[in-house]
N, CA, C and O of each residue as an XYZ file, in Angstrom:
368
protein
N       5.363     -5.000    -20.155
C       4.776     -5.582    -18.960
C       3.505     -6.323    -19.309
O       2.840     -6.147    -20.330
N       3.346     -6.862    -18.689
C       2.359     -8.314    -18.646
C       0.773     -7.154    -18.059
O       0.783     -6.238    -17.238
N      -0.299     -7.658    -18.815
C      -1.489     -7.483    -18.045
C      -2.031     -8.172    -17.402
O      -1.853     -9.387    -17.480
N      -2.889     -7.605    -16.536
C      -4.078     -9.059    -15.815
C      -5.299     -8.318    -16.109
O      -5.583     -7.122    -16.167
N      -6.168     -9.827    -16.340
C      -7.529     -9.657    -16.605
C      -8.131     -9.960    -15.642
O      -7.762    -11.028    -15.154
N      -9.512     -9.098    -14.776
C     -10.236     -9.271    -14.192
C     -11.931     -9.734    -15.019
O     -12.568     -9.263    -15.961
N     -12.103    -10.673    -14.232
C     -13.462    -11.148    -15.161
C     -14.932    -10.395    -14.362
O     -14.871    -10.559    -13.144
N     -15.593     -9.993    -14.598
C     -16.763     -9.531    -14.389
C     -18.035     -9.420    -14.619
O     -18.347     -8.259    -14.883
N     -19.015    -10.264    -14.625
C     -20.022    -10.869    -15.174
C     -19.828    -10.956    -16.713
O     -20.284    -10.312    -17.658
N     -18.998    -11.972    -16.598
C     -18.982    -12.874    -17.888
C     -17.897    -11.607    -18.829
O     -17.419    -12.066    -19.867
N     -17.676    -10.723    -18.635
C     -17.057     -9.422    -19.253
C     -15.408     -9.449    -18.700
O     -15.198     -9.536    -17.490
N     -14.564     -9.390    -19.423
C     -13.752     -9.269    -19.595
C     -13.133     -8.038    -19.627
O     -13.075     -7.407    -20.683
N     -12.545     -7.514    -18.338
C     -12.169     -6.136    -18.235
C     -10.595     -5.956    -17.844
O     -10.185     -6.489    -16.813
N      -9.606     -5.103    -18.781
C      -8.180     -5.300    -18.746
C      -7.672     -4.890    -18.044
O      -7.514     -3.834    -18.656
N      -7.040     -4.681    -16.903
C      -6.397     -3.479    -15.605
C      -5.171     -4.097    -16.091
O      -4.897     -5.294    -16.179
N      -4.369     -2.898    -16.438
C      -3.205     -2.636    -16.200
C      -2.308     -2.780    -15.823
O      -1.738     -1.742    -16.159
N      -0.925     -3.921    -14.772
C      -0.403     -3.913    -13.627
C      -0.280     -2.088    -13.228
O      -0.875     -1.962    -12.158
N       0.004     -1.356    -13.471
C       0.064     -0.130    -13.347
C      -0.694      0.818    -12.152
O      -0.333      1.338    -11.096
N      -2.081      0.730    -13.011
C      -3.391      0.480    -12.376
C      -3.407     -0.142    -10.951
O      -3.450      0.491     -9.897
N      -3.364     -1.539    -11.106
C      -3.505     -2.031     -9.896
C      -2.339     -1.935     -8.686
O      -2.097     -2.405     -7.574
N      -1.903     -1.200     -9.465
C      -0.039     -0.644     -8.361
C      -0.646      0.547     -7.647
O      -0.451      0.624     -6.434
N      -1.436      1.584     -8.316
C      -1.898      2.317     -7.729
C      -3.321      2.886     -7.048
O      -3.762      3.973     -6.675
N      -3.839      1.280     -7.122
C      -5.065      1.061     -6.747
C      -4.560      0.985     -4.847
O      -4.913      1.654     -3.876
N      -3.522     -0.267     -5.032
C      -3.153     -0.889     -4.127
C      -2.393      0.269     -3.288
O      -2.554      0.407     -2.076
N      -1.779      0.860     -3.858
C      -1.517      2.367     -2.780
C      -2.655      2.762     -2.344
O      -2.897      2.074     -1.352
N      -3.265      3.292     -2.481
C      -4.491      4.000     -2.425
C      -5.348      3.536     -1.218
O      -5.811      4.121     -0.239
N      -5.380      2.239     -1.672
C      -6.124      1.220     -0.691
C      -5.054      1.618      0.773
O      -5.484      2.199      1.770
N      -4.223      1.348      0.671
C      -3.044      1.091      1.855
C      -2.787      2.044      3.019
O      -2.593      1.910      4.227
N      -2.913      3.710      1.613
C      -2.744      4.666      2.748
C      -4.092      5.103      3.412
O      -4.086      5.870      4.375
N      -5.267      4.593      2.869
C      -6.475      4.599      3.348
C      -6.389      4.234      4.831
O      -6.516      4.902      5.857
N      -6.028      2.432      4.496
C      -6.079      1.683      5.666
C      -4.843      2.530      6.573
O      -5.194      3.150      7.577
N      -3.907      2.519      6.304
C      -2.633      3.449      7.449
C      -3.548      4.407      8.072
O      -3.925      4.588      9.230
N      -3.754      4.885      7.106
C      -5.035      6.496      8.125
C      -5.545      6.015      9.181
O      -5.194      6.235     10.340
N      -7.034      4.832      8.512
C      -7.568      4.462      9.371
C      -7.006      3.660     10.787
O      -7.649      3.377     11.798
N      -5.794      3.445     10.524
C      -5.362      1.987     11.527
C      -4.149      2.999     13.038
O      -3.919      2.751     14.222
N      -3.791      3.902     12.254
C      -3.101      4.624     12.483
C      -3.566      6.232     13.503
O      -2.946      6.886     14.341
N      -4.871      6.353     12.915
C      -5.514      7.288     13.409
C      -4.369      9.115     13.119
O      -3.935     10.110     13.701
N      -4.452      8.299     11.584
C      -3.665      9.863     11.128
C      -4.292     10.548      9.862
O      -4.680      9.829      8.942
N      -4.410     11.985      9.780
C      -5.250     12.117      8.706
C      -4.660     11.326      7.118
O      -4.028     10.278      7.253
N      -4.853     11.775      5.920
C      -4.972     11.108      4.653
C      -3.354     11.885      4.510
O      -2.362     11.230      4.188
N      -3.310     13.331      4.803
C      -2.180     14.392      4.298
C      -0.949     13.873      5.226
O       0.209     14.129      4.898
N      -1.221     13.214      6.268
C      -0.135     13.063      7.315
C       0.306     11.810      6.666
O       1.534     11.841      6.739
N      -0.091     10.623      6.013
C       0.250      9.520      5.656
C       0.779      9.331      4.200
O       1.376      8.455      3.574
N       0.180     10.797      3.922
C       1.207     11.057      2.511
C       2.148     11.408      2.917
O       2.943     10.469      2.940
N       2.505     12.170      3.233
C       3.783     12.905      3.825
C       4.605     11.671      3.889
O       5.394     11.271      3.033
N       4.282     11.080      5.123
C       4.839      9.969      6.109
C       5.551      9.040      4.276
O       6.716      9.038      3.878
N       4.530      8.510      3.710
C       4.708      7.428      2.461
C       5.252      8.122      1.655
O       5.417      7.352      0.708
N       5.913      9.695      1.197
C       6.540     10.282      0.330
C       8.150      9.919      1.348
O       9.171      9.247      1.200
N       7.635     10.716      2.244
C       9.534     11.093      2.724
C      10.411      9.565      3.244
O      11.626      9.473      3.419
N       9.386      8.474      3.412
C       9.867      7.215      3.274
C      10.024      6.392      2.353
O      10.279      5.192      2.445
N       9.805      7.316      1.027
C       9.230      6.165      0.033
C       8.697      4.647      0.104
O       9.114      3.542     -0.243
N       7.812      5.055      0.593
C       6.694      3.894      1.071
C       6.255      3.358     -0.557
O       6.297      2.230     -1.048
N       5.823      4.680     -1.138
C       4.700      4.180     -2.245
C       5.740      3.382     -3.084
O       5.388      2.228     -3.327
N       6.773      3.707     -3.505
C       7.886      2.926     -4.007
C       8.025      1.602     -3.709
O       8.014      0.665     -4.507
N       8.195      1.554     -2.171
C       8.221      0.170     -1.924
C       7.073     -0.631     -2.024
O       7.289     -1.840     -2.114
N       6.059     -0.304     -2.029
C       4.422     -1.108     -2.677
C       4.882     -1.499     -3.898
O       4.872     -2.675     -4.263
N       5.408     -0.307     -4.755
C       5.361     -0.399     -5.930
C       6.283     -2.083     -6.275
O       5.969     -2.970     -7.069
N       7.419     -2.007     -5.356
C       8.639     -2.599     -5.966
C       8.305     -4.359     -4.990
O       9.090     -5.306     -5.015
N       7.178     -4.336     -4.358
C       6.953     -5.426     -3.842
C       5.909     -5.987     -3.991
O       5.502     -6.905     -3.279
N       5.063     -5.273     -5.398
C       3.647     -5.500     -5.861
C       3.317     -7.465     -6.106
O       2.378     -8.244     -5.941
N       4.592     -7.511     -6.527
C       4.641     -9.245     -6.961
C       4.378     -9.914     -6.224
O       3.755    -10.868     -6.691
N       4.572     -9.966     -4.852
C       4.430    -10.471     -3.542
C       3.018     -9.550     -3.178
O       1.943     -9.990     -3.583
N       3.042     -8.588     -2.599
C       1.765     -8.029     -2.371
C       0.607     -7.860     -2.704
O      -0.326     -7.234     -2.202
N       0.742     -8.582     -3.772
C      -0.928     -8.476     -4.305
C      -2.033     -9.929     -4.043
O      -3.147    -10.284     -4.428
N      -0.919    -10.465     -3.132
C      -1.242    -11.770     -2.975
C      -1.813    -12.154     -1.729
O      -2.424    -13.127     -1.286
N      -1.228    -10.576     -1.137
C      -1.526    -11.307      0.657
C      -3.054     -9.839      0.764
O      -3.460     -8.986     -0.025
N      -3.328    -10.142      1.784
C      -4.375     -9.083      2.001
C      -3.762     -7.721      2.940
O      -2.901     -7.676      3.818
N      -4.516     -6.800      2.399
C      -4.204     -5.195      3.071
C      -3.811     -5.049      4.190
O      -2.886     -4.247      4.314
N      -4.297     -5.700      5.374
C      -3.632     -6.031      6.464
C      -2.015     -6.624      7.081
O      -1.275     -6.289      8.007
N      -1.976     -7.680      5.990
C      -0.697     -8.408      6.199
C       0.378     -7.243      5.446
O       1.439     -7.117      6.057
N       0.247     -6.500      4.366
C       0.980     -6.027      3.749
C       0.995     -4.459      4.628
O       2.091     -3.911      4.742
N       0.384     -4.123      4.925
C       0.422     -3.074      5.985
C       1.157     -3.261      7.588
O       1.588     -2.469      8.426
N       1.059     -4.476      7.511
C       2.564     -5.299      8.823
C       3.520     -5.175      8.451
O       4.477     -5.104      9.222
N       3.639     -5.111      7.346
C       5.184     -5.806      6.410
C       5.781     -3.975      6.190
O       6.992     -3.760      6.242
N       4.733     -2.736      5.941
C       5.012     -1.611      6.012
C       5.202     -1.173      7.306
O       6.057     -0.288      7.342
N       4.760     -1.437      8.324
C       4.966     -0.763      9.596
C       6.552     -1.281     10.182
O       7.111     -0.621     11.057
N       7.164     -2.475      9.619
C       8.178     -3.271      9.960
C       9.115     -2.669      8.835
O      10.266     -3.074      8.997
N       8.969     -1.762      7.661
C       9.852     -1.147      6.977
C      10.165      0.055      7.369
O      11.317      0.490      7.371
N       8.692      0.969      7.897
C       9.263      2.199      8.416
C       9.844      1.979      9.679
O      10.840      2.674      9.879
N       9.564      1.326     10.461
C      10.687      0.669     12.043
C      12.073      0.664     11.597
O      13.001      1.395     11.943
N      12.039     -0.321     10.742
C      13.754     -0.111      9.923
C      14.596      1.268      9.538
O      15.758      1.548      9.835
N      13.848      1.862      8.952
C      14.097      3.360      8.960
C      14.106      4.098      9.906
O      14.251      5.292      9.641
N      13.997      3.804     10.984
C      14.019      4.827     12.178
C      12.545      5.584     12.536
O      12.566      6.639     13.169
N      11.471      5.082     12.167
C      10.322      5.607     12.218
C       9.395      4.974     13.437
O       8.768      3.966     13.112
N       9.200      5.522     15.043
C       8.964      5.245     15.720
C       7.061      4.998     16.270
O       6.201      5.817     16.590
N       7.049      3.662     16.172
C       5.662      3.451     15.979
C       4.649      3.870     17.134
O       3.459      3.558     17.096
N       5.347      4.755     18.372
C       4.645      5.455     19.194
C       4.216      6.752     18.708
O       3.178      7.165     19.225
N       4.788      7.527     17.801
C       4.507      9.073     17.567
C       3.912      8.845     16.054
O       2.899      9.505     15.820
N       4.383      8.021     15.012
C       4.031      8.488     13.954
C       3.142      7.126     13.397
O       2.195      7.326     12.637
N       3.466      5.864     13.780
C       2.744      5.128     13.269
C       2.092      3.723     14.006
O       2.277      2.537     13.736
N       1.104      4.492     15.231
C       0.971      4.053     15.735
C      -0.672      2.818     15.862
O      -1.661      3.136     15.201
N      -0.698      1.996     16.423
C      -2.076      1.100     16.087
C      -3.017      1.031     17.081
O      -4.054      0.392     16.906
């Protein structure tokens, strides 16, 4: 796999795609919590038994492009697909 370099005062620092796969989770179920008004443990749950984090993972190519918001639309419109009703569990 390919790396990306982030530049940082003049410094050259290597992240991983890896890394930034699970940065970008991290970030996501943050924002779900917050947007969602569900604790951190409820949105794991929720992103395990849907394999959510998977699908970040497997749509990183595209997602790293748009901002946390847009890609957190694009998740609320995957768990809908699944039968996951955005009045009880994932709601805004």
């Amino acid at each position: 796999h390919a790396d990306r370099g982030i530049v940082w005062k003049g410094m050259v620092i290597v992240v991983e795609e890896r890394q930034q796969i699970i940065y970008m989770q991290a970030r996501l179920m943050r924002l779900a919590s917050e947007e969602w008004h569900r604790s951190i443990e409820r949105i794991t749950e929720l992103f395990v038994k849907y394999n959510v984090l998977q699908y970040i993972e497997e749509g990183f190519g595209i997602f790293h492009v748009e901002g946390d918001e847009a890609v957190l639309e694009d998740i609320v419109i995957y768990l809908q697909n699944r039968g996951v009703k955005d009045d009880t569990e994932i709601s805004r």
